[in-house]
C-alpha positions, -999 to +999 in steps of 0.1 A: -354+016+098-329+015+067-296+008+073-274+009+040-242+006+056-248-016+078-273-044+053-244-037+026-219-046+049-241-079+063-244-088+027-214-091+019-206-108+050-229-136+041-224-139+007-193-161+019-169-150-005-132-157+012-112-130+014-075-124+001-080-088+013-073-069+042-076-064+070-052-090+082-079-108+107-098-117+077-126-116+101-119-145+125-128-135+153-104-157+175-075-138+161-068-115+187-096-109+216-135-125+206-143-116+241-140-079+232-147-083+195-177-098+203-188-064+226-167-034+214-191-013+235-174-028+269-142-007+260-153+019+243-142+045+269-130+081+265-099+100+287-108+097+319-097+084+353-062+065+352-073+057+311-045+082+302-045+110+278-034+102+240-016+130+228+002+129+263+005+098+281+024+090+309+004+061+319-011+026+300-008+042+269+026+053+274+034+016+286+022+003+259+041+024+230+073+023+250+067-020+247+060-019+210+094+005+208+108-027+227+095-045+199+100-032+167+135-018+178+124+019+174+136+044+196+101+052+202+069+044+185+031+061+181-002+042+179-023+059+153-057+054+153-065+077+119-044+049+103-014+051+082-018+083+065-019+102+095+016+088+098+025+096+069+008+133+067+027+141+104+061+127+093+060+151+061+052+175+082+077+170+109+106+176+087+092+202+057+082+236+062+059+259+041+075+254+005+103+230+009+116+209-018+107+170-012+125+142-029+093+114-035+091+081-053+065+085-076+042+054-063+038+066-035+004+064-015-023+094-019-014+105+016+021+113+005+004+138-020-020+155+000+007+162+027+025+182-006-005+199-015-013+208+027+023+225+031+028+237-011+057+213-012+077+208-046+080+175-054+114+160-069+102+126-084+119+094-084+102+069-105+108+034-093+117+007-124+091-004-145+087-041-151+083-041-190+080-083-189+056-078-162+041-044-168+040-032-129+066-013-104+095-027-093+115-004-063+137+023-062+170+023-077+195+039-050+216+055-081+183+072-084+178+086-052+215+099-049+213+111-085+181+135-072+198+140-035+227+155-055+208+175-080+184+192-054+205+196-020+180+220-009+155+187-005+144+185+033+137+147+029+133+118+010+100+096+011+095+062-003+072+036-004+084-002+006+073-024-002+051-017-029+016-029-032+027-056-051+057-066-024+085-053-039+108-042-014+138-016-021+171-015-005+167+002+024+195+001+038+219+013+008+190+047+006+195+057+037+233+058+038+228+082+011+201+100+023+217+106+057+249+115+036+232+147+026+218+153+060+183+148+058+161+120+069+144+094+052+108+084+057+096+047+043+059+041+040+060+007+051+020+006+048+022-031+037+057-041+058+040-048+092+044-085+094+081-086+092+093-076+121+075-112+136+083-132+103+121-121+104+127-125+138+120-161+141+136-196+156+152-207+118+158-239+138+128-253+139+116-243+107+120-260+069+118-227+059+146-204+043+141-171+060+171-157+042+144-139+020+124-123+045+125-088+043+141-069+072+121-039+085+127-006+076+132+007+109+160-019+117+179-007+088+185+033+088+151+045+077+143+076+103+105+076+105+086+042+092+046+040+093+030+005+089-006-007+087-010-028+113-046-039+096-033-044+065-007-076+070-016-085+106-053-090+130-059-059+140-090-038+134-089-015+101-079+019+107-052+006+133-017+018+126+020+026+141+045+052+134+083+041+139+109+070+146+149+064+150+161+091+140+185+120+153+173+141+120+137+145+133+125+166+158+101+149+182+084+182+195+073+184+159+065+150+152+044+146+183+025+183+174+019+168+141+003+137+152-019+156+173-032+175+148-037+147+118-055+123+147-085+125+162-087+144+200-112+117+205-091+086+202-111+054+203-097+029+230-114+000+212-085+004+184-058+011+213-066-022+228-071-039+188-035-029+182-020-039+217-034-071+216-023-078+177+015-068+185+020-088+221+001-117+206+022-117+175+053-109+194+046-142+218+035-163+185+068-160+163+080-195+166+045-208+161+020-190+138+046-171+119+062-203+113+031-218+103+023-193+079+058-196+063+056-233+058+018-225+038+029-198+018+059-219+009+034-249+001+011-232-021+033-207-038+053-242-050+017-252-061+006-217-081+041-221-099+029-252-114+002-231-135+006-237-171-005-200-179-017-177-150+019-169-131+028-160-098+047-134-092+085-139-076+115-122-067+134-129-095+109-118-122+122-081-113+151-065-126+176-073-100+189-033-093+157-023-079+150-049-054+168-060-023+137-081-010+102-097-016+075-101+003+060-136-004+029-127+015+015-112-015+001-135-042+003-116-074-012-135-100-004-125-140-022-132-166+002-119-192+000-139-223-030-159-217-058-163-238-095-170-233-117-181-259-146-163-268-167-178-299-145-182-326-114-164-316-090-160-283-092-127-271-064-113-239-076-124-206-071-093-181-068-092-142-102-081-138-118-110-158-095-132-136-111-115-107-141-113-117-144-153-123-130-161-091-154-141-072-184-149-092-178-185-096-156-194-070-162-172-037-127-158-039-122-121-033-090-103-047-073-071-030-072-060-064-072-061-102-053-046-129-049-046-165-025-080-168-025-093-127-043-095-095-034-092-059-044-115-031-032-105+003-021-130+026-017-130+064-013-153+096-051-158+097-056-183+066-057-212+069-048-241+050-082-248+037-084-214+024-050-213+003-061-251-008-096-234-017-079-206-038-056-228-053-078-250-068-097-222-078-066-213-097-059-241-111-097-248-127-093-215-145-058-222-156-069-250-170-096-232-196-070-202-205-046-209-237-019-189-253-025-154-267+001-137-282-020-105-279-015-091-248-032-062-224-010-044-208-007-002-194+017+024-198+002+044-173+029+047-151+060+046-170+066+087-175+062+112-153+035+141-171+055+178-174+053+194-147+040+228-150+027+243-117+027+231-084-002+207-066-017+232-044-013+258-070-035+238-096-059+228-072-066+264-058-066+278-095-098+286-110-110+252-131-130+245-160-142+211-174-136+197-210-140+166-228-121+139-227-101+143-255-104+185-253-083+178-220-048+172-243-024+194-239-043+212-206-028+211-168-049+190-148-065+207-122-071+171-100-056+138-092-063+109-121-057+076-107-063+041-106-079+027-071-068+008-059-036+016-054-043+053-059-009+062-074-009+088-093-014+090-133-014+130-134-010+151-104-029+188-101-004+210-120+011+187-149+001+184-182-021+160-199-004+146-229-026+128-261-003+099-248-016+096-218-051+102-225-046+067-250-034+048-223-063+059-196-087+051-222-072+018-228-072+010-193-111+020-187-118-004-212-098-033-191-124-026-163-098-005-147-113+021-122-095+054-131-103+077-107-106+120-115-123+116-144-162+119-144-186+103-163-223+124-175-232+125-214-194+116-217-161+113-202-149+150-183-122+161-171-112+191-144-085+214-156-068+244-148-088+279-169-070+296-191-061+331-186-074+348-220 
């Protein structure tokens, strides 16, 4: 009997390529429980008997949020087993009605858009700073935030994402004094933020670490309602998630309604146990494996700086106003400026090449790849013979890169499109398809985006400029993977039909 899924899946499993991806278990079984891992089907129960009920327990499950409350320092805190953008989708809707004005960094995830198109929210935009040296997002300026709290007071909330994808991580702390200065709350999708809460809360004392530049959760400082991906930074199975709320803004009747509508009434118990056993074994392993972790990132991120062209990433290659924290758990590897010779000539070498190689030729699979960097997620369950296996990696291609003073690079990001009708508007509007270029000066009637990270380039309702158009086209031809734009005979894209 053919099984695609399952042989593509095996495949990939044993073509051995390592992975700098989540989720965070980086399948090693002896990360959390390989007695259940090994037979899911032993604890793959439904709601009955003393198992509790979900979407209102008063008994194991109920124990078990009230401990990772204990935890994370929340005043209470949801397992979500439709992962993060469940959180995120029930949070939105906790605190905006039908039509409500939303204040919303523009990097945020997908999830943050569909909950805007679900309720016919308008969206306020903050755009986060852009990293001309290193052509990627830094965070969100806090002027920014109180310049759009000011200008829109009828906002209902303010949602941001931090840290980024690439680990940037805004302050916090200064946005949600202003925020809660206006009287609204302030949601933080803290998607890739998991791990802090065990890598910040640690015995300094016994560690040659500095853990001064460990980010501080969210949730510890201000931020009302904070959803993390357990899967993505920690051992826990993907899918598995939590939803932080501290707040006196929010109302939990809502919240709680919400989350039983975004999440499954069939909630699987295999995931309920995945994430219990990832938090209380984290929780109980700070002052070992945490520490442990620290000491290798620490090692090999001293060892990737010694690169003579590909770069890594740090804190202080972003502009200091928009950053109040990095996460060093993500290896962001630029390739801005490098060369790779091809015949007679150097031509740029992108991200994806970079990729590409170390897959192909060194059994090293990235997160991600962009135009001028790549992303290789870290987390507690590599070992040191990985992160000496992907350094010399890096250092083998370093070594057959030169200079270029030609260099790749996108503008995708770095203005927001006119905005000329509302999400839900374009997408429910009658649509007709052009050609690529035909598509200038037309209202998109879809999402284009690259994936990963699926941030928006145009959202349903703005315009698509001849500027933009330049820049998706250059990035296609990086190896990019722009998403809303389909390919037959040629390149076509969904707009919004004229009324003649």
């Amino acid at each position: 009997m053919e099984q695609p899924i399952l042989n593509g899946l095996t495949s990939y499993h044993t073509e051995g390529c390592y992975p700098w991806h989540m989720p965070g278990h980086k399948r090693r079984l002896n990360t959390i429980f390989p007695e259940v891992v090994a037979n899911p089907f032993l604890i793959d129960m439904t709601e009955v008997g003393e198992l509790d009920e979900f979407h209102d327990p008063s008994g194991m499950i109920q124990k078990a949020w009230e401990r990772a409350a204990e935890i994370y320092g929340s005043q209470r805190s949801y397992y979500l087993v439709n992962g993060a953008t469940c959180g995120i989708l029930a949070s939105i809707s906790a605190v905006c009605r039908h039509g409500d004005t939303l204040i919303v960094a523009r990097n945020c995830h997908k999830s943050v858009y569909h909950a805007i198109r679900l309720l016919d929210l308008r969206p306020v935009y903050v755009m986060p700073e852009w990293n001309e040296r290193w052509d990627m997002f830094g965070g969100v300026l806090t002027d920014s935030v109180k310049r759009a709290v000011k200008e829109h007071p009828e906002a209902r909330a303010v949602v941001l994402v931090s840290p980024t994808y690439e680990g940037v991580v805004s302050d916090v702390e200064r946005i949600a004094r202003v925020v809660h200065k206006a009287g609204i709350p302030l949601i933080v999708d803290e998607a890739h933020g998991a791990h802090f809460e065990y890598m910040s809360n640690v015995n300094e004392t016994i560690s040659k670490v500095d853990y001064s530049r460990i980010p501080v959760p969210a949730i510890r400082l201000g931020a009302d309602l904070v959803v993390e991906s357990l899967h993505k930074t920690l051992p826990a199975m993907t899918q598995c998630a939590i939803l932080h709320e501290n707040s006196q803004l929010v109302s939990r009747e809502r919240l709680e309604e919400f989350l039983s509508i975004y999440q499954s009434s069939s909630p699987s118990y295999v995931f309920l146990a995945s994430m219990e056993a990832c938090i209380e074994k984290m929780d109980h392993e700070r002052d070992g494996r945490f520490i442990l972790y620290k000491e290798l990132l620490a090692e090999y991120r001293k060892g990737f700086g010694t690169l003579s062209h590909i770069h890594l990433m740090e804190r202080e290659d972003f502009p200091k106003g928009g950053i109040a924290g990095y996460d060093e758990g993500k290896l962001v590897f630029s390739v801005r400026g490098c060369g790779w010779r091809q015949e007679d000539r150097v031509v740029p070498f992108t991200g994806t090449m970079l990729a590409d190689m170390l897959q192909r030729e060194y059994g090293q699979m990235m997160e991600m790849a962009g135009c001028s960097y790549i992303l290789a997620m870290t987390s507690v369950a590599d070992s040191k013979e990985a992160f000496a296996a992907l350094y010399q990696a890096m250092e083998s291609i370093d070594e057959q890169l030169t200079d270029c003073e030609e260099m790749t690079d996108t503008t995708l990001y770095r203005h927001l499109p006119e905005y000329r009708m509302g999400i839900r508007e374009a997408m429910d509007a009658e649509k007709t398809e052009v050609s690529f270029m035909e598509a200038a000066g037309r209202v998109s009637g879809a999402f284009i985006y690259a994936y990963p990270p699926g941030i928006p380039i145009v959202a349903p309702g703005e315009v698509i400029s001849r500027e933009i158009l330049k820049e998706i086209k250059k990035a296609r031809e990086t190896g990019l993977h722009i998403k809303g734009i389909v390919l037959r005979d040629e390149l076509i894209i969904s707009v919004v039909k004229e009324e003649r």
